[in-house]
N, CA, C and O atoms as a Maestro MAE file, in Angstrom:
{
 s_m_m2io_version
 :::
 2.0.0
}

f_m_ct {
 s_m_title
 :::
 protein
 m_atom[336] {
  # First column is atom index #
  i_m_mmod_type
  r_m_x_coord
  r_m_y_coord
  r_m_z_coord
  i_m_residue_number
  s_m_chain_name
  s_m_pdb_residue_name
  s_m_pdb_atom_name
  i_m_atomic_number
  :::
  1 25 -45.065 34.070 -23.155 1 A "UNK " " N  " 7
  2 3 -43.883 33.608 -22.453 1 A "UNK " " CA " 6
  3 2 -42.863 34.731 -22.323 1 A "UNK " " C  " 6
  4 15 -42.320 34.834 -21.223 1 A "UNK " " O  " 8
  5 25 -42.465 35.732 -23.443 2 A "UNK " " N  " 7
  6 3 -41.616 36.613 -23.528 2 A "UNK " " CA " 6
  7 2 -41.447 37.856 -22.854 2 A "UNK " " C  " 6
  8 15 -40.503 38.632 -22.706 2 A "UNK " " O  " 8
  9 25 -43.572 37.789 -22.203 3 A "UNK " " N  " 7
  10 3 -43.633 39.381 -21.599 3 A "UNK " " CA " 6
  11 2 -43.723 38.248 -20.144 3 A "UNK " " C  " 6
  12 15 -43.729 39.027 -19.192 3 A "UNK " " O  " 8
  13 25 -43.768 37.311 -19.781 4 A "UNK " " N  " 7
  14 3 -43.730 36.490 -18.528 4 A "UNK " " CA " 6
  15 2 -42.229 37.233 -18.131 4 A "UNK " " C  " 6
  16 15 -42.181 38.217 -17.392 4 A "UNK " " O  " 8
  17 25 -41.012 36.598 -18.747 5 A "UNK " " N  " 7
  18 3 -40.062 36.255 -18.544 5 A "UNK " " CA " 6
  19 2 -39.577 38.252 -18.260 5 A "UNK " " C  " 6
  20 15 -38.796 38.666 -17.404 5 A "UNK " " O  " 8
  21 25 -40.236 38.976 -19.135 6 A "UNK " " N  " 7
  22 3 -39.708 40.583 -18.878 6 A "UNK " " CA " 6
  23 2 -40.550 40.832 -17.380 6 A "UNK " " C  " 6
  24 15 -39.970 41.540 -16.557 6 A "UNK " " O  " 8
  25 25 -41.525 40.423 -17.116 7 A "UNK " " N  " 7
  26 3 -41.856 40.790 -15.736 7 A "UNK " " CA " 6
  27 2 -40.944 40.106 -14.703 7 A "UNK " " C  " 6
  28 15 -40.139 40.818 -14.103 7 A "UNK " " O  " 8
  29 25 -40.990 38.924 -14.470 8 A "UNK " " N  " 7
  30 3 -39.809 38.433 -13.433 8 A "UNK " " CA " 6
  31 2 -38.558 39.331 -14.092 8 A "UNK " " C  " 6
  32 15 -38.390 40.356 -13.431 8 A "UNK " " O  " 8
  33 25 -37.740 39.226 -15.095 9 A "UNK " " N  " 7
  34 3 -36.441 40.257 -15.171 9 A "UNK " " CA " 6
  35 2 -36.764 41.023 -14.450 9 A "UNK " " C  " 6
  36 15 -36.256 40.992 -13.330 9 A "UNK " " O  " 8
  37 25 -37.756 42.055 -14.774 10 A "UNK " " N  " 7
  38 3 -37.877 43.681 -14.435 10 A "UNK " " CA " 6
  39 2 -37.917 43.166 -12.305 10 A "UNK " " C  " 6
  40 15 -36.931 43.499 -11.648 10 A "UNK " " O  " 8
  41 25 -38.966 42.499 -11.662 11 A "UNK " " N  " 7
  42 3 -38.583 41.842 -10.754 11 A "UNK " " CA " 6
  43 2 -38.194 41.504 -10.068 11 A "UNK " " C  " 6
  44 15 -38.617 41.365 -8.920 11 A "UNK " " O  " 8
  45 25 -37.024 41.187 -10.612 12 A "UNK " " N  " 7
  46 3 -35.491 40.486 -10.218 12 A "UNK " " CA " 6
  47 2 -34.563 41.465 -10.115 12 A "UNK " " C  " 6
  48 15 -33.576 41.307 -9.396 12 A "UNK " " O  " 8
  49 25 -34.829 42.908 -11.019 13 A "UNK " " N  " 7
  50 3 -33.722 43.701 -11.027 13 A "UNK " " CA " 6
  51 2 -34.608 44.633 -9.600 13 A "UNK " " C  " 6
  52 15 -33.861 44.896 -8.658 13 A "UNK " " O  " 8
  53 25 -35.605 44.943 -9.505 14 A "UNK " " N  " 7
  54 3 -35.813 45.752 -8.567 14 A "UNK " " CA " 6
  55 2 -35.894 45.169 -7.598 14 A "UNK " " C  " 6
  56 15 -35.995 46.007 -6.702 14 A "UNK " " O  " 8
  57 25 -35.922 43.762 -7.018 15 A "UNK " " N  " 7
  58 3 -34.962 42.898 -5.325 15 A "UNK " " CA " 6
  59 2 -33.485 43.796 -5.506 15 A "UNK " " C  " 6
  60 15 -32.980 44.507 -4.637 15 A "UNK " " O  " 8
  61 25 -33.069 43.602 -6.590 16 A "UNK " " N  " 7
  62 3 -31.922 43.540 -6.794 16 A "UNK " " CA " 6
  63 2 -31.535 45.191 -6.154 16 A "UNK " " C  " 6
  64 15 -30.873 45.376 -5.133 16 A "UNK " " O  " 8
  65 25 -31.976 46.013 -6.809 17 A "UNK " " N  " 7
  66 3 -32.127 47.378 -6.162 17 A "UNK " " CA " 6
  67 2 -32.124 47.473 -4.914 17 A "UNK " " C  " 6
  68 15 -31.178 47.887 -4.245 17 A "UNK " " O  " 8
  69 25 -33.509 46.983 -4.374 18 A "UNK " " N  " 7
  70 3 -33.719 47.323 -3.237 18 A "UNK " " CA " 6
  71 2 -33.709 46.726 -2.115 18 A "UNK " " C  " 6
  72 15 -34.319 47.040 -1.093 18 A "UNK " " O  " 8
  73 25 -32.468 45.171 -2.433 19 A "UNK " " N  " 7
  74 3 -31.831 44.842 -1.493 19 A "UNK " " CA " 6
  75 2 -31.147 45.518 -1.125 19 A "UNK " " C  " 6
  76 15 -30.885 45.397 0.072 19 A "UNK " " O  " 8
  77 25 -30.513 46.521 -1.825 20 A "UNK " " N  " 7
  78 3 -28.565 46.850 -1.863 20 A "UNK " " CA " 6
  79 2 -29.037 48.420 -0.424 20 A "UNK " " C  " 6
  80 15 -28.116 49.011 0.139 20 A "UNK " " O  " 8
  81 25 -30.610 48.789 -0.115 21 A "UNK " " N  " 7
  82 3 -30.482 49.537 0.333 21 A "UNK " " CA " 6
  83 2 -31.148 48.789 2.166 21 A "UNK " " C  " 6
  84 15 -32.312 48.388 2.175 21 A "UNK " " O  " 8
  85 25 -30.406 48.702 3.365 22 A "UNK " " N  " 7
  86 3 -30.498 48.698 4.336 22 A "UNK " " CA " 6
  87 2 -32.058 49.232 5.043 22 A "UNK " " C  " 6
  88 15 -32.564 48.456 5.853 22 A "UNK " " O  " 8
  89 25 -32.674 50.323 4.782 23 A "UNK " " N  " 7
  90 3 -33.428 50.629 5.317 23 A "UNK " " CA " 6
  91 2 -34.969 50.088 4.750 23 A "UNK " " C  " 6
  92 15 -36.029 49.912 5.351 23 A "UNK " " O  " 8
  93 25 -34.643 49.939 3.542 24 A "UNK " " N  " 7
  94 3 -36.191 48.962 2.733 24 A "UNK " " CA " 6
  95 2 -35.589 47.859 3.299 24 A "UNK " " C  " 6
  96 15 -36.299 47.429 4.208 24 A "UNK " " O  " 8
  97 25 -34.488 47.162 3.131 25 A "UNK " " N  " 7
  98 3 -34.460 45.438 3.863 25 A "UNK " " CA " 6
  99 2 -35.335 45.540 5.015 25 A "UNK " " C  " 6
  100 15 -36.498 45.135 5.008 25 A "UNK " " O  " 8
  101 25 -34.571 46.271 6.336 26 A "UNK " " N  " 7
  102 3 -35.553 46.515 7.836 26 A "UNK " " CA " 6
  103 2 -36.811 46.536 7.504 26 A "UNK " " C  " 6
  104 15 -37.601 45.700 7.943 26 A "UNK " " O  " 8
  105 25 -37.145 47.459 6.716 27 A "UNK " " N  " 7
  106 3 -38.887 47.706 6.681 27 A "UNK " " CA " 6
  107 2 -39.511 46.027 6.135 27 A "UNK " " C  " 6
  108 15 -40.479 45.490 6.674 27 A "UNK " " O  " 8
  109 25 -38.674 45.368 4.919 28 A "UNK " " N  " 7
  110 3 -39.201 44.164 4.092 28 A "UNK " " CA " 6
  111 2 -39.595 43.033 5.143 28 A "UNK " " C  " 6
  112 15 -40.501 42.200 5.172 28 A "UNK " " O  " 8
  113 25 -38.075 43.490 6.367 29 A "UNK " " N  " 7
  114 3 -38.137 42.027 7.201 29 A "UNK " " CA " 6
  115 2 -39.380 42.344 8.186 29 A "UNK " " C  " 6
  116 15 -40.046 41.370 8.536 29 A "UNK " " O  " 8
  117 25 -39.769 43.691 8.687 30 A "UNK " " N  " 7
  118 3 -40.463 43.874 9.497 30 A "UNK " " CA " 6
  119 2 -42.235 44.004 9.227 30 A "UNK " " C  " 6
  120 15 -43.119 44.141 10.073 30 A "UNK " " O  " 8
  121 25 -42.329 43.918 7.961 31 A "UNK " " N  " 7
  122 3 -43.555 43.655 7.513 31 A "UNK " " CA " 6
  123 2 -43.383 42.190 7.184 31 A "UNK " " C  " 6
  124 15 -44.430 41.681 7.584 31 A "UNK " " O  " 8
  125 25 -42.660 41.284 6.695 32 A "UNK " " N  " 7
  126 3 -42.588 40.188 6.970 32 A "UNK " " CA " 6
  127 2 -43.009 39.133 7.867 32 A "UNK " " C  " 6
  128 15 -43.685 38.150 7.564 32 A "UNK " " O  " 8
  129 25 -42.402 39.527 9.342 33 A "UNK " " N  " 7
  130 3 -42.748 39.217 10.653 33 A "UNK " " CA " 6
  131 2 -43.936 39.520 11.070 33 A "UNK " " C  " 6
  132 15 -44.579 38.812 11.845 33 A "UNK " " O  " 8
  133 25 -44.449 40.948 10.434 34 A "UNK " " N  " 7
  134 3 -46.160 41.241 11.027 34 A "UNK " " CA " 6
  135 2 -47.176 40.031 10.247 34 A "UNK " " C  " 6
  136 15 -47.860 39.148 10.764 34 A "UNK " " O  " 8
  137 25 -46.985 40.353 8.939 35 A "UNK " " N  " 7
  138 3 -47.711 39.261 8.220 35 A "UNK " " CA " 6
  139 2 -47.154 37.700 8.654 35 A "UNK " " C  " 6
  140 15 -47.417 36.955 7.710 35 A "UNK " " O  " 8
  141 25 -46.593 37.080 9.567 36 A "UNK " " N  " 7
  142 3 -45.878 35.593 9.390 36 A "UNK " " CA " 6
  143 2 -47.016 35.770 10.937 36 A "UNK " " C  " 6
  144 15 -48.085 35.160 10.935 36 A "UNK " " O  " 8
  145 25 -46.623 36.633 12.134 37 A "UNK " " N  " 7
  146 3 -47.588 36.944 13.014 37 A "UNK " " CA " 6
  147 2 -49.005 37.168 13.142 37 A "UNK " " C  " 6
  148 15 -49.791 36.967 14.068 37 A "UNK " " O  " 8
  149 25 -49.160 37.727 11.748 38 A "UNK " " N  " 7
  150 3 -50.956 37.946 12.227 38 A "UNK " " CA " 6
  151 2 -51.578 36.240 11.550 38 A "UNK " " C  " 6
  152 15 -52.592 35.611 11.851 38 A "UNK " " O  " 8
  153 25 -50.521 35.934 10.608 39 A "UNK " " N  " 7
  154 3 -50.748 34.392 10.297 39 A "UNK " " CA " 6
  155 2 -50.897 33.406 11.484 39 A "UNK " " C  " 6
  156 15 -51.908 32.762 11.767 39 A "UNK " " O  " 8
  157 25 -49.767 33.408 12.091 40 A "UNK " " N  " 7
  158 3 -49.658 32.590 13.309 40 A "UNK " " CA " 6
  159 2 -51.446 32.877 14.400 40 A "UNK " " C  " 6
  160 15 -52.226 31.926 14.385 40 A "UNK " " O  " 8
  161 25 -51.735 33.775 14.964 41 A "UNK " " N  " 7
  162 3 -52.317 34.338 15.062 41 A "UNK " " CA " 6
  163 2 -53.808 33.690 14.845 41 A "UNK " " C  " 6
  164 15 -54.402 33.091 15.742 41 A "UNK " " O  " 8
  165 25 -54.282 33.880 13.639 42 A "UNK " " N  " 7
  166 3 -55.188 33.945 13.045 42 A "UNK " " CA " 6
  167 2 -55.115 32.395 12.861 42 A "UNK " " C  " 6
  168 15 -56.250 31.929 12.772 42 A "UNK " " O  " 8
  169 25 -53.956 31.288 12.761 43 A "UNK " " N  " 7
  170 3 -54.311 30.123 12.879 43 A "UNK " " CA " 6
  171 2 -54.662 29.503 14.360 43 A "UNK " " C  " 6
  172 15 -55.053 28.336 14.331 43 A "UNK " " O  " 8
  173 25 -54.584 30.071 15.536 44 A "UNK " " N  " 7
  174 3 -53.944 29.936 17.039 44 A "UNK " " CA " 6
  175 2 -55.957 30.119 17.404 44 A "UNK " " C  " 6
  176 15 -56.734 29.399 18.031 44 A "UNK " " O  " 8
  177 25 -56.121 31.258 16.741 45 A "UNK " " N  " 7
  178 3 -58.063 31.503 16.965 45 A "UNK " " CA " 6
  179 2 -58.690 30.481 15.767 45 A "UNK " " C  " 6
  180 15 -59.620 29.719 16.031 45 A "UNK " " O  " 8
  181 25 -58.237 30.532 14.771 46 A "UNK " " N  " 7
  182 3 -58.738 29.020 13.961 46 A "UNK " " CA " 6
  183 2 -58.963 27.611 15.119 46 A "UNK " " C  " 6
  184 15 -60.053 27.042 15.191 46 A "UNK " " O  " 8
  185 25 -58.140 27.322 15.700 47 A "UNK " " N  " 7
  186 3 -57.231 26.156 16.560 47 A "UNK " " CA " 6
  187 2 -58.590 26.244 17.777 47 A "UNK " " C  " 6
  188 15 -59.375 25.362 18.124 47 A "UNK " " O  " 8
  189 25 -58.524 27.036 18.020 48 A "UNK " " N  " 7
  190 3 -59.532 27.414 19.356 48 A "UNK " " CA " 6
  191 2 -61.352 27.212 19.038 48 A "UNK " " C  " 6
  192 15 -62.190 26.584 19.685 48 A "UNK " " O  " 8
  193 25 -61.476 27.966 17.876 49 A "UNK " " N  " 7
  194 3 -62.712 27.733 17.214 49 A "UNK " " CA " 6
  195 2 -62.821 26.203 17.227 49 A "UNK " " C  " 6
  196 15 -63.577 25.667 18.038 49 A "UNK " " O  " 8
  197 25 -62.339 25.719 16.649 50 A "UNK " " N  " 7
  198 3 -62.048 23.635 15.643 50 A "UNK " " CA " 6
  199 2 -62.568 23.467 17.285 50 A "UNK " " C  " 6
  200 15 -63.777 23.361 17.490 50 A "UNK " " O  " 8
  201 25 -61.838 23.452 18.156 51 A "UNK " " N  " 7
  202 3 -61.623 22.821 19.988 51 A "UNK " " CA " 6
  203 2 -62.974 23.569 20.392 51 A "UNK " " C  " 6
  204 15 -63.608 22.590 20.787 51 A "UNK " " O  " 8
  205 25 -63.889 24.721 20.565 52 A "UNK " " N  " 7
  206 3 -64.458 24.655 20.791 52 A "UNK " " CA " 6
  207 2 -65.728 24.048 20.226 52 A "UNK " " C  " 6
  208 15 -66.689 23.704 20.914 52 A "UNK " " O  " 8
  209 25 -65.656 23.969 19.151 53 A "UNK " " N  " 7
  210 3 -66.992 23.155 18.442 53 A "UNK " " CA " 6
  211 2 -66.928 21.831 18.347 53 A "UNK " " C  " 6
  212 15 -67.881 21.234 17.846 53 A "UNK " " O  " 8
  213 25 -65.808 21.138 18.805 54 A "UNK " " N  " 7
  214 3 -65.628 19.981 19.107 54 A "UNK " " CA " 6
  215 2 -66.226 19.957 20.373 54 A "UNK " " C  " 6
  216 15 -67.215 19.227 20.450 54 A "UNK " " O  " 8
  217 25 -65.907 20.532 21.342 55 A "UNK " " N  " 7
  218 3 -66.123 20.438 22.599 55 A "UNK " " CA " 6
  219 2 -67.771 20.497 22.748 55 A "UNK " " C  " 6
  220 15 -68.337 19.858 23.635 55 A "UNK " " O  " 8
  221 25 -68.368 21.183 21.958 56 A "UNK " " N  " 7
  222 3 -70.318 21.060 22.306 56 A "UNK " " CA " 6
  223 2 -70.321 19.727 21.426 56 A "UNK " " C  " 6
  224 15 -71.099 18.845 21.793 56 A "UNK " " O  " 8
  225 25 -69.832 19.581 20.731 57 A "UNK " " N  " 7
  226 3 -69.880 18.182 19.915 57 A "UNK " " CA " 6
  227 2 -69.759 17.065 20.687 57 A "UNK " " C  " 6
  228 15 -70.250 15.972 20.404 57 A "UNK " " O  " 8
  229 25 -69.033 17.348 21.779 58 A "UNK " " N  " 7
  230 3 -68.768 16.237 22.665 58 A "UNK " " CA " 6
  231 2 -69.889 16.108 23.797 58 A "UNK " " C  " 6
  232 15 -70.155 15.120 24.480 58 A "UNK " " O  " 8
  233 25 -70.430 17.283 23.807 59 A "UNK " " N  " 7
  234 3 -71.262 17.420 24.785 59 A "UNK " " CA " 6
  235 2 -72.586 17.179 24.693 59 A "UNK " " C  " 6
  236 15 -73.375 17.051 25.630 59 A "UNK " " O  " 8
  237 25 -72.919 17.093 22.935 60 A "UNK " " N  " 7
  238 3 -74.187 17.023 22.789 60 A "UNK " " CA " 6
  239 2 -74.339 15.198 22.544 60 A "UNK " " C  " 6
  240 15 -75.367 14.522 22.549 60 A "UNK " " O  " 8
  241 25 -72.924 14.770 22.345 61 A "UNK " " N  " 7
  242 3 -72.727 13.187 22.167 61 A "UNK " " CA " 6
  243 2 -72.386 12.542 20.789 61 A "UNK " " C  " 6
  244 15 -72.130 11.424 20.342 61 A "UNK " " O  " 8
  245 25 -72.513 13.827 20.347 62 A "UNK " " N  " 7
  246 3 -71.560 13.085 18.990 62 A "UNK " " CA " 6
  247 2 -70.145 12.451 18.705 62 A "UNK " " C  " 6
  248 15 -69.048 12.912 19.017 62 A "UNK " " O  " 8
  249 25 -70.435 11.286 18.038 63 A "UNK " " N  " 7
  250 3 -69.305 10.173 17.991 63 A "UNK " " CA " 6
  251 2 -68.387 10.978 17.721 63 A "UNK " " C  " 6
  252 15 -68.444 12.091 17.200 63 A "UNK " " O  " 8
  253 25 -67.337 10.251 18.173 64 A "UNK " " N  " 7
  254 3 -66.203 10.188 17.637 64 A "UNK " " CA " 6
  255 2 -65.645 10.759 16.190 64 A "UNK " " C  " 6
  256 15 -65.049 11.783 15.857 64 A "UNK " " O  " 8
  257 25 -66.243 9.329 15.341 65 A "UNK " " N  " 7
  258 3 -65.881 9.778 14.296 65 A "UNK " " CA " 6
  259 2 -66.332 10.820 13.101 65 A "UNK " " C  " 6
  260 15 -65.957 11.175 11.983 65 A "UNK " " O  " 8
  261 25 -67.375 11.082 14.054 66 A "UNK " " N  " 7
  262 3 -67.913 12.175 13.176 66 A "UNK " " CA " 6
  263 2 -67.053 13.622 13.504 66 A "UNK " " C  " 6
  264 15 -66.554 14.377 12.670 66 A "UNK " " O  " 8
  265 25 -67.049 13.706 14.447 67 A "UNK " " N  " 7
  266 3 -66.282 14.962 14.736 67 A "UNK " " CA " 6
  267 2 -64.750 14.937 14.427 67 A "UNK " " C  " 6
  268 15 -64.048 15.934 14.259 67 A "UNK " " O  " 8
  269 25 -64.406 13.824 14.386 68 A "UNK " " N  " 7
  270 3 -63.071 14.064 13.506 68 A "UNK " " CA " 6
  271 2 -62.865 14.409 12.127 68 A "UNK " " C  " 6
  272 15 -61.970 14.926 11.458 68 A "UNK " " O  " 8
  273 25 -64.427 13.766 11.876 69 A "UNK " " N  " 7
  274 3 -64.547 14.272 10.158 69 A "UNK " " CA " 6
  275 2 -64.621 15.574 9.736 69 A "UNK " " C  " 6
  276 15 -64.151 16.064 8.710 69 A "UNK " " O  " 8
  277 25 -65.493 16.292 10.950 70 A "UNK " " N  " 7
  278 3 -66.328 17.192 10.364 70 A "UNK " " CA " 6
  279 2 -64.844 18.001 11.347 70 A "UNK " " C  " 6
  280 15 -64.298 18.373 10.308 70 A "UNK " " O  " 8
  281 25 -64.155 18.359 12.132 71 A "UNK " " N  " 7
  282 3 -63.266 19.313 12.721 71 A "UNK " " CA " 6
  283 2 -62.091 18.921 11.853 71 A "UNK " " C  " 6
  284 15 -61.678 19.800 11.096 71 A "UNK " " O  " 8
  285 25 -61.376 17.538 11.834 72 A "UNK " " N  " 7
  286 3 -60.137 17.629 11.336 72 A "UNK " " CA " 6
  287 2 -58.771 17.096 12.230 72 A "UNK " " C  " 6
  288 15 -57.627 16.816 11.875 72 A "UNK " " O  " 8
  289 25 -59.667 17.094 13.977 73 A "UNK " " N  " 7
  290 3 -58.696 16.896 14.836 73 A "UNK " " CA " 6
  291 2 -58.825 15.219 14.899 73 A "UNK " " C  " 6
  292 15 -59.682 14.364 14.681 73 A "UNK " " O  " 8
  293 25 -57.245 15.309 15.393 74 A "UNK " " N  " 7
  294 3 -56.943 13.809 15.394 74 A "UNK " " CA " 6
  295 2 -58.095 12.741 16.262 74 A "UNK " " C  " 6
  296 15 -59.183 13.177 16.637 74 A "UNK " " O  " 8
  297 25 -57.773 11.677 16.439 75 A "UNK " " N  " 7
  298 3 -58.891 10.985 17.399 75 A "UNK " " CA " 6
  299 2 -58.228 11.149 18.402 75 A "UNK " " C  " 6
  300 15 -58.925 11.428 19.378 75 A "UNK " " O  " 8
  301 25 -56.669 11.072 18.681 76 A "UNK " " N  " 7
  302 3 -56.356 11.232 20.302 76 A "UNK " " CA " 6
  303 2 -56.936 12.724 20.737 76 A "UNK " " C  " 6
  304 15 -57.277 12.840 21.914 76 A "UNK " " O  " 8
  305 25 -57.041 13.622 20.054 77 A "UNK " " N  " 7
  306 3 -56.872 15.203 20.383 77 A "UNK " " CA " 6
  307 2 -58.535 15.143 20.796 77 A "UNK " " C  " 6
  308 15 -58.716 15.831 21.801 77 A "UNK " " O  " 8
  309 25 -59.829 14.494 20.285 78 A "UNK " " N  " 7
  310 3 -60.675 14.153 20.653 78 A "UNK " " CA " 6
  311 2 -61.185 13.440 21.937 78 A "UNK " " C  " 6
  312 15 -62.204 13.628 22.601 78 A "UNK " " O  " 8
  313 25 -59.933 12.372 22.108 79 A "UNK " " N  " 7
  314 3 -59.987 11.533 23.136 79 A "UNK " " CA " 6
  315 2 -59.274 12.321 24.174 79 A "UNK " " C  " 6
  316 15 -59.699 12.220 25.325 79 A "UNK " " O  " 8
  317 25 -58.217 13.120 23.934 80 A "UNK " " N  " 7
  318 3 -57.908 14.049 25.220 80 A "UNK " " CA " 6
  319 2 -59.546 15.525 25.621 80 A "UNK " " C  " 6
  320 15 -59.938 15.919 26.719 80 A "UNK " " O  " 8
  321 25 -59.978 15.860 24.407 81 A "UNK " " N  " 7
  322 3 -60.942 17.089 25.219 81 A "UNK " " CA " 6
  323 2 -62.133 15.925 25.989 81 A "UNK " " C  " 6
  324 15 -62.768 16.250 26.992 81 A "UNK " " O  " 8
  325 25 -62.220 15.117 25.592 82 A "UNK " " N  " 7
  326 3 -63.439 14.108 26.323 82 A "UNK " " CA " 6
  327 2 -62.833 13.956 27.863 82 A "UNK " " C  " 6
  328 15 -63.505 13.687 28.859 82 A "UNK " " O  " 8
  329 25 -61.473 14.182 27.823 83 A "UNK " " N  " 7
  330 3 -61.583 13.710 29.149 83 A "UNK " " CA " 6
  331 2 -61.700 14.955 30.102 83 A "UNK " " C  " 6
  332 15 -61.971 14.749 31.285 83 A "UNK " " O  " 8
  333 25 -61.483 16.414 29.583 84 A "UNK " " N  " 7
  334 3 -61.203 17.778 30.130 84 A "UNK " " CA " 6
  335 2 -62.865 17.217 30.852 84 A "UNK " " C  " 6
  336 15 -63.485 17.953 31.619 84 A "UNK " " O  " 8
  :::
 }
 m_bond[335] {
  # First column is bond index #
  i_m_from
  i_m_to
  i_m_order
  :::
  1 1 2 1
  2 2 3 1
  3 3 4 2
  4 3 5 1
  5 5 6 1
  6 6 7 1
  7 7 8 2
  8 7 9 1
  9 9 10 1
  10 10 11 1
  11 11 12 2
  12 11 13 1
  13 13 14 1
  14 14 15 1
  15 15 16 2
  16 15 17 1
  17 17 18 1
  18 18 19 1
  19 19 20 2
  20 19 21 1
  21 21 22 1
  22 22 23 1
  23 23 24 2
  24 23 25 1
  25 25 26 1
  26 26 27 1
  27 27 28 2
  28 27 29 1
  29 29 30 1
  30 30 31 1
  31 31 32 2
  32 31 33 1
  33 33 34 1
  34 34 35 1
  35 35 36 2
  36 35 37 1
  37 37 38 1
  38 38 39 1
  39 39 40 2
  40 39 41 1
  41 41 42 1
  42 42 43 1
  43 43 44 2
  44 43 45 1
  45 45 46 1
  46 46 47 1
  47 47 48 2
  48 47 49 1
  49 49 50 1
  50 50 51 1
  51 51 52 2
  52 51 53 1
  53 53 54 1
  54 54 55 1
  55 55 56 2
  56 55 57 1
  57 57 58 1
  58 58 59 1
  59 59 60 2
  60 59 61 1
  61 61 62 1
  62 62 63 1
  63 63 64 2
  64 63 65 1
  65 65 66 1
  66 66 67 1
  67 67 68 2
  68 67 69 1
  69 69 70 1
  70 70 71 1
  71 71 72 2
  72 71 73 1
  73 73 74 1
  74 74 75 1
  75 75 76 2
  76 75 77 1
  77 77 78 1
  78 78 79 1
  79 79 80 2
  80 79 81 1
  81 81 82 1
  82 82 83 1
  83 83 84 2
  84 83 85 1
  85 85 86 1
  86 86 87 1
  87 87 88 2
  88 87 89 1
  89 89 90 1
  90 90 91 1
  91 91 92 2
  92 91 93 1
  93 93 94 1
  94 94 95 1
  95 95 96 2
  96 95 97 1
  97 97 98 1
  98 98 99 1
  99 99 100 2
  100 99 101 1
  101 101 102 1
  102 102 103 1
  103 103 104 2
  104 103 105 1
  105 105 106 1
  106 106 107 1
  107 107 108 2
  108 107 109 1
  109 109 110 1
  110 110 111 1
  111 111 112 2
  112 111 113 1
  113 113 114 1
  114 114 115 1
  115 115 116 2
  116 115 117 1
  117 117 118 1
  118 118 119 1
  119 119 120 2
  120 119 121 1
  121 121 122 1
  122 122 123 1
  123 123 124 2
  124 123 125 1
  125 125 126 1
  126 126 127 1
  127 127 128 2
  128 127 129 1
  129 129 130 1
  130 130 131 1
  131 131 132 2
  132 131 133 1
  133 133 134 1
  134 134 135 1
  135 135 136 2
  136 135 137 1
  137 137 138 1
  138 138 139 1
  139 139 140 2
  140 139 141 1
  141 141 142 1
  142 142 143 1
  143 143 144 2
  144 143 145 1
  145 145 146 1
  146 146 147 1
  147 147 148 2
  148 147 149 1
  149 149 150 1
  150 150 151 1
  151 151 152 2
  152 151 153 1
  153 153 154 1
  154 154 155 1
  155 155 156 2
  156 155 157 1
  157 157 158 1
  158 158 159 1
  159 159 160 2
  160 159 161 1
  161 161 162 1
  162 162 163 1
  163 163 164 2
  164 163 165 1
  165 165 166 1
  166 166 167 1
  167 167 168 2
  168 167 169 1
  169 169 170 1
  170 170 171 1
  171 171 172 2
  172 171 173 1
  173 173 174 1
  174 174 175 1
  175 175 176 2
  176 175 177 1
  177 177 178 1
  178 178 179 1
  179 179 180 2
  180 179 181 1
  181 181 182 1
  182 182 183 1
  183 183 184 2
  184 183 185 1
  185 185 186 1
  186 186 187 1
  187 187 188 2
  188 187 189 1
  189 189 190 1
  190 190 191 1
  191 191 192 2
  192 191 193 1
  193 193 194 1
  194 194 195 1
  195 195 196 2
  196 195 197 1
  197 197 198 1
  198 198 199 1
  199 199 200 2
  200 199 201 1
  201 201 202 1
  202 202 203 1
  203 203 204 2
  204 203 205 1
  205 205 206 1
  206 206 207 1
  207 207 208 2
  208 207 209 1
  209 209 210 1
  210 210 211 1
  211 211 212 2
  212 211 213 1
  213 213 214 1
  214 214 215 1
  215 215 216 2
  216 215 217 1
  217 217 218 1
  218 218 219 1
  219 219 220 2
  220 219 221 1
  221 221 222 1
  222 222 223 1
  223 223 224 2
  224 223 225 1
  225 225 226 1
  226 226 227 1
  227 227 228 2
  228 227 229 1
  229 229 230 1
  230 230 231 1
  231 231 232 2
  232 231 233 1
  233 233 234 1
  234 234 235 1
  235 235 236 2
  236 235 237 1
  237 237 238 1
  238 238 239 1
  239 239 240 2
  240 239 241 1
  241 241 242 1
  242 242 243 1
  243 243 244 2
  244 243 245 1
  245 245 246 1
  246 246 247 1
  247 247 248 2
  248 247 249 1
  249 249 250 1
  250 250 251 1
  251 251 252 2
  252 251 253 1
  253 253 254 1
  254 254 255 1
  255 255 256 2
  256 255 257 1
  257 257 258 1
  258 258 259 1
  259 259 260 2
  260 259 261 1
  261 261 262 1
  262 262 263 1
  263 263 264 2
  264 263 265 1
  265 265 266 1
  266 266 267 1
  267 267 268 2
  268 267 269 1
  269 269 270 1
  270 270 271 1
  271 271 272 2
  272 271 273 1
  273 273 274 1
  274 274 275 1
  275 275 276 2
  276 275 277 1
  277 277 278 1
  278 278 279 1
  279 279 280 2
  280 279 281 1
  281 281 282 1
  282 282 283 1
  283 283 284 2
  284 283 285 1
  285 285 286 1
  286 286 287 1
  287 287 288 2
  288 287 289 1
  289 289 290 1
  290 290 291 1
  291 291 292 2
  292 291 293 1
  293 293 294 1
  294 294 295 1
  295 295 296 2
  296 295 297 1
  297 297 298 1
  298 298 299 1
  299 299 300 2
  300 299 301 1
  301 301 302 1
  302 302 303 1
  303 303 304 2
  304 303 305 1
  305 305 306 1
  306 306 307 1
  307 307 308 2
  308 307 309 1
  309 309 310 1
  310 310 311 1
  311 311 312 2
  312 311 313 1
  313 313 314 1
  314 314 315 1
  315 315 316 2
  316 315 317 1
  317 317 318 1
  318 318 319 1
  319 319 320 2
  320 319 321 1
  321 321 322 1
  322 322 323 1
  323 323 324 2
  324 323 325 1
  325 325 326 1
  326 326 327 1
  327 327 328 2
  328 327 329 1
  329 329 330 1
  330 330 331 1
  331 331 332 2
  332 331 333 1
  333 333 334 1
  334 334 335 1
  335 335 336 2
  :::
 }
}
């Protein structure tokens, strides 16, 4: 617990540092935004994958509810690619 609590201190004092300097903030926020982006991103081609394997799913005639099981997407979001 005692060497827990010295790592967050130690931690806490170096935010503390290297808030106070302007040019690490810019860099913190701007690697921030890359990583929040390649997240976004990388869920947006997740999103597309789920929709396309639904979509042969639909095509080969599998129910409904199976493909909601097995993708995750809602039943309307199912009931809208059935109608594409």
């Amino acid at each position: 617990m005692w060497q827990e609590n010295q790592v967050l201190k130690k931690a806490m004092d170096e935010w503390e540092r290297v808030s106070q300097d302007p040019e690490v903030l810019l860099a913190y926020e701007a690697r921030r935004k890359a990583l929040l982006d390649e997240k976004s991103a990388l869920k947006r081609a997740e999103r597309k994958g789920i929709i396309k394997v639904a979509l042969g799913m639909i095509q080969k005639g599998i129910d409904e509810e199976t493909i909601f099981e097995l993708t995750g997407l809602t039943k309307e979001e199912i009931q809208e690619l059935r109608r594409q």
